[in-house]
C-alpha positions as CSV (number, residue, x, y, z in Angstrom):
1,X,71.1,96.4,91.4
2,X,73.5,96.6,94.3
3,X,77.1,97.3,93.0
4,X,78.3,94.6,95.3
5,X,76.4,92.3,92.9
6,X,79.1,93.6,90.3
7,X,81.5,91.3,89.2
8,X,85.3,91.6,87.6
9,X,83.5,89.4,84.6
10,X,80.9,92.0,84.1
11,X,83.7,94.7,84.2
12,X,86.0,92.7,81.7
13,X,83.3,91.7,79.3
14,X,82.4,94.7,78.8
15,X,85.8,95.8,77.4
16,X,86.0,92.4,75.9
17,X,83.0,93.5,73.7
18,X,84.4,96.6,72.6
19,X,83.3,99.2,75.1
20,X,85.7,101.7,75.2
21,X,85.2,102.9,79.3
22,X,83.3,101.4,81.9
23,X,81.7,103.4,84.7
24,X,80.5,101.7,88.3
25,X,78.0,104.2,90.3
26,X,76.8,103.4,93.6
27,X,75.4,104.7,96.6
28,X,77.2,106.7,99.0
29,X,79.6,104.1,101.1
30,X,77.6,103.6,104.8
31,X,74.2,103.9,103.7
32,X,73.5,100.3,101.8
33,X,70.1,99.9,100.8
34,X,70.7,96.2,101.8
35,X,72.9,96.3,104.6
36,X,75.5,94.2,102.9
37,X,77.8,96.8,102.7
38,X,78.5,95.7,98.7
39,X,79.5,99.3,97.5
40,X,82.3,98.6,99.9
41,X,83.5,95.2,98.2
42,X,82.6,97.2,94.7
43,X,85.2,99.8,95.6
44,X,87.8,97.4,96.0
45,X,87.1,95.7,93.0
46,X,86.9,98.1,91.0
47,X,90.8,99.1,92.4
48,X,92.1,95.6,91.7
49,X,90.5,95.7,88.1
50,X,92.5,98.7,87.2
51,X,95.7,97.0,88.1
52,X,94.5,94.2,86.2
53,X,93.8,96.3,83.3
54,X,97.1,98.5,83.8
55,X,98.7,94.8,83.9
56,X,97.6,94.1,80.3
57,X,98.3,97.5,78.8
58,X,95.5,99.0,79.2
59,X,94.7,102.7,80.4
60,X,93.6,102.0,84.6
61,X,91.4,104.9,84.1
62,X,89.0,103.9,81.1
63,X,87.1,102.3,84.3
64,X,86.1,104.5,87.5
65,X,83.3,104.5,90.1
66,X,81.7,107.2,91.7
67,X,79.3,107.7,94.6
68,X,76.1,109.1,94.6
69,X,72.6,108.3,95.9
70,X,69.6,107.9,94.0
71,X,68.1,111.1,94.5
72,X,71.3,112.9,93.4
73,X,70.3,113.3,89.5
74,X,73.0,116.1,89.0
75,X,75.6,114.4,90.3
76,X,75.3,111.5,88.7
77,X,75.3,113.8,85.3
78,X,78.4,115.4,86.4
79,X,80.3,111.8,87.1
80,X,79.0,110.9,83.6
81,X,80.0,113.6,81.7
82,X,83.0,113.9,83.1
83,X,84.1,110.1,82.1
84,X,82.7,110.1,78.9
85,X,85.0,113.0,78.4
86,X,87.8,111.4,79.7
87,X,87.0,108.7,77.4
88,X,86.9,110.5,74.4
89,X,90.5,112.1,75.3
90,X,91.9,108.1,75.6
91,X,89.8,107.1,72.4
92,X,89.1,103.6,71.4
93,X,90.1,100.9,73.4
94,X,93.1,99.7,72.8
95,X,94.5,102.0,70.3
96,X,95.9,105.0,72.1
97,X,98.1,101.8,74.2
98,X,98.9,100.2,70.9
99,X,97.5,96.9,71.3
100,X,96.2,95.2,68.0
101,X,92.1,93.9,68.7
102,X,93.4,90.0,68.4
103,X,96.2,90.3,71.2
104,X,93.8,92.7,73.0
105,X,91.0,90.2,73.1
106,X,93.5,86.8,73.7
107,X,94.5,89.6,76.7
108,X,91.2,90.1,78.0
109,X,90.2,86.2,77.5
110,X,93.2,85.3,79.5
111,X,92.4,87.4,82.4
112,X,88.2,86.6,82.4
113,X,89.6,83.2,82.4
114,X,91.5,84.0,85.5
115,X,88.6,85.4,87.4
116,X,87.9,82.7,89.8
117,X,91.3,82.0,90.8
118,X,91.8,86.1,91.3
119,X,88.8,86.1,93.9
120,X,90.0,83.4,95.6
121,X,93.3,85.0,96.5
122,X,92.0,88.5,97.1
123,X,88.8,87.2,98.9
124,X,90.1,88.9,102.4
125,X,91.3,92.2,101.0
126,X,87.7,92.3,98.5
127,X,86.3,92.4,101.9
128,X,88.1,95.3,103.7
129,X,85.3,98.4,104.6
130,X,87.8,101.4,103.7
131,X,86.5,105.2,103.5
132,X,90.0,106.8,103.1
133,X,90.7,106.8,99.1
134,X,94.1,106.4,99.6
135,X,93.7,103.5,101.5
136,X,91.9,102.0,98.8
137,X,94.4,102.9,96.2
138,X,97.0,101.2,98.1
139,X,95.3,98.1,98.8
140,X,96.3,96.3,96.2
141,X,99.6,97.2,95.1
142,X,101.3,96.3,91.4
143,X,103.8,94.0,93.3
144,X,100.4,92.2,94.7
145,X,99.5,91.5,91.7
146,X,102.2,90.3,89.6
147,X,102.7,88.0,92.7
148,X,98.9,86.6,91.6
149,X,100.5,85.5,88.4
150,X,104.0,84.8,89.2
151,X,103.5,82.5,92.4
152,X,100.2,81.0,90.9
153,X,99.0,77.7,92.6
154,X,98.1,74.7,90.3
155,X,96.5,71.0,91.6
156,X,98.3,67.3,90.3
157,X,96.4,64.3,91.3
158,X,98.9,62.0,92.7
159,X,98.6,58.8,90.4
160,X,99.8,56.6,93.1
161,X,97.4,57.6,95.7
162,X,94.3,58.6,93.7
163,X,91.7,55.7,94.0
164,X,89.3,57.0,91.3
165,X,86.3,58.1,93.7
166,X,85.7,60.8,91.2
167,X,84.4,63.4,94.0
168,X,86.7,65.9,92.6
169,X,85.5,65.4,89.0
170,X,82.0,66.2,90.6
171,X,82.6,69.1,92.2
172,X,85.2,71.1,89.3
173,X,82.9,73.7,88.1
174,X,85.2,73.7,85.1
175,X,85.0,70.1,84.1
176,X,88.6,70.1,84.1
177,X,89.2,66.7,85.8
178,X,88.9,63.5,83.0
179,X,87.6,61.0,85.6
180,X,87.4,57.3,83.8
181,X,86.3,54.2,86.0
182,X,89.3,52.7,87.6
183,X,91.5,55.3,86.5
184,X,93.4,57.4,88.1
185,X,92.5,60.8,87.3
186,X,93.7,63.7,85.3
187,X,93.6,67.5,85.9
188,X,93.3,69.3,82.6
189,X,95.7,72.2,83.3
190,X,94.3,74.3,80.7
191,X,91.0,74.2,81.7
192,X,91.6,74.6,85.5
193,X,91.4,77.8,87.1
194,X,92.8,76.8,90.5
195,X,89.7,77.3,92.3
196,X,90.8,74.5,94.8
197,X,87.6,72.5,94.7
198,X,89.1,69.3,94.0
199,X,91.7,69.6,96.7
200,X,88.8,70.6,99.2
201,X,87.0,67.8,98.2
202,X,89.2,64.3,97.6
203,X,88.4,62.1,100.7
204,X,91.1,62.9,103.4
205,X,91.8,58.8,103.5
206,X,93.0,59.4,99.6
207,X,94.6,63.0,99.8
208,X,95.4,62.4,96.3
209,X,95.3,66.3,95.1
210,X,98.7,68.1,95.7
211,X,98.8,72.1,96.4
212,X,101.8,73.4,93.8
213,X,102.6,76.8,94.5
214,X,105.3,78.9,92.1
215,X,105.9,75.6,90.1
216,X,104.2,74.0,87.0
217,X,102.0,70.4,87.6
218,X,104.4,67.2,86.5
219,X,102.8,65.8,82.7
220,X,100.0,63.3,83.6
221,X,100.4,59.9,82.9
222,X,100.0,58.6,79.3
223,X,96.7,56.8,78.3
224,X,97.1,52.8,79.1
225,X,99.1,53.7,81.9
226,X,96.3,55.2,84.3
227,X,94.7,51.7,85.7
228,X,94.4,52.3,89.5
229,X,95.7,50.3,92.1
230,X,93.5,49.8,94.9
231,X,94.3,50.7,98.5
232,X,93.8,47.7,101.2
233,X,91.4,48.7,104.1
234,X,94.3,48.2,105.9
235,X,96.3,51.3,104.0
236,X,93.3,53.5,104.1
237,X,92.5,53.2,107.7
């Protein structure tokens, strides 16, 4: 398949299952099969992965990706042998950086977790065409990244103005939102990955669903306390 088609999920599950190197091999960057240009978007990818993986503790070059056509057998030998010797030298995942298998897998749950919420903050750079490798390397810097997860964004429905429409609840992809009749509704924090679905979707009349950036969501309100209080047409118009 097209490497544009490959995912930071693939990439982390992978490791997550106990693969000990991952390799990404696509064509030659300018000559997509499918003119979507998605070795490009692969490449960068692939860069922000390593920080990711360098961010956890783990070696940034037990994953690479090469370029190569389909009619290039002997270069794609060469690529492959050369990684699986380079992965041989680092040896099983996680043991040359002294990580333990349960904090390496809470690790690489955490960040698969994160996924969604990672694309839709790098979205614009993911989409960059670079050719120069070291224009790609410094795309996404280790200060970019620890901003990701030190300024992270998190959604609070506002109890007084939230009228219990449930269009949020409907559109979460994570069924994060507990959405009861007549109640003012509550966004799971530990199940939400920030996607911003909610806040894209609550009725602008409402605009119940606050943006938090750098700061943690205020405790929801306790059960028995939730009973909404219905606008006037007068408020909402």
């Amino acid at each position: 398949m097209c490497t544009g088609r490959v995912d930071f999920t693939h990439i982390l599950r992978s490791f997550a299952d106990g693969c000990d190197g991952v390799f990404v091999g696509g064509c030659h960057l300018g000559e997509c099969n499918y003119i979507t240009n998605g070795n490009y978007h692969a490449q960068n990818m692939v860069a922000l992965t390593k920080k990711l993986l360098e961010r956890i503790g783990l070696n940034p070059e037990r994953l690479r990706m090469a370029f190569m056509s389909g009619a290039e057998a002997n270069l794609y030998t060469e690529h492959v042998n050369s990684f699986v010797k380079k992965i041989k030298e680092l040896g099983p995942l996680g043991v040359m950086e002294g990580i333990g298998k349960e904090d390496l897998d809470a690790r690489l749950a955490e960040l698969i977790r994160q996924v969604p919420y990672i694309k839709i903050m790098t979205n614009e750079k993911l989409a960059k065409q670079l050719t120069n490798h070291e224009d790609v390397e410094k795309l996404f810097t280790t200060e970019d990244v620890e901003k990701l997860f030190s300024e992270k964004i998190s959604y609070y429905i506002d109890p007084e103005k939230c009228q219990a429409c449930m269009t949020c609840a409907r559109r979460c992809p994570m069924d994060a939102i507990i959405s009861a009749k007549k109640e003012v509704h509550i966004i799971e924090q530990d199940k939400c990955i920030r996607c911003g679905a909610c806040f894209a979707a609550c009725p602008p009349q409402f605009s119940a669903i606050v943006k938090l950036v750098g700061q943690p969501a205020p405790p929801p309100l306790p059960e028995g306390q939730r009973a909404v209080v219905k606008k006037s047409k007068e408020a909402t118009a």
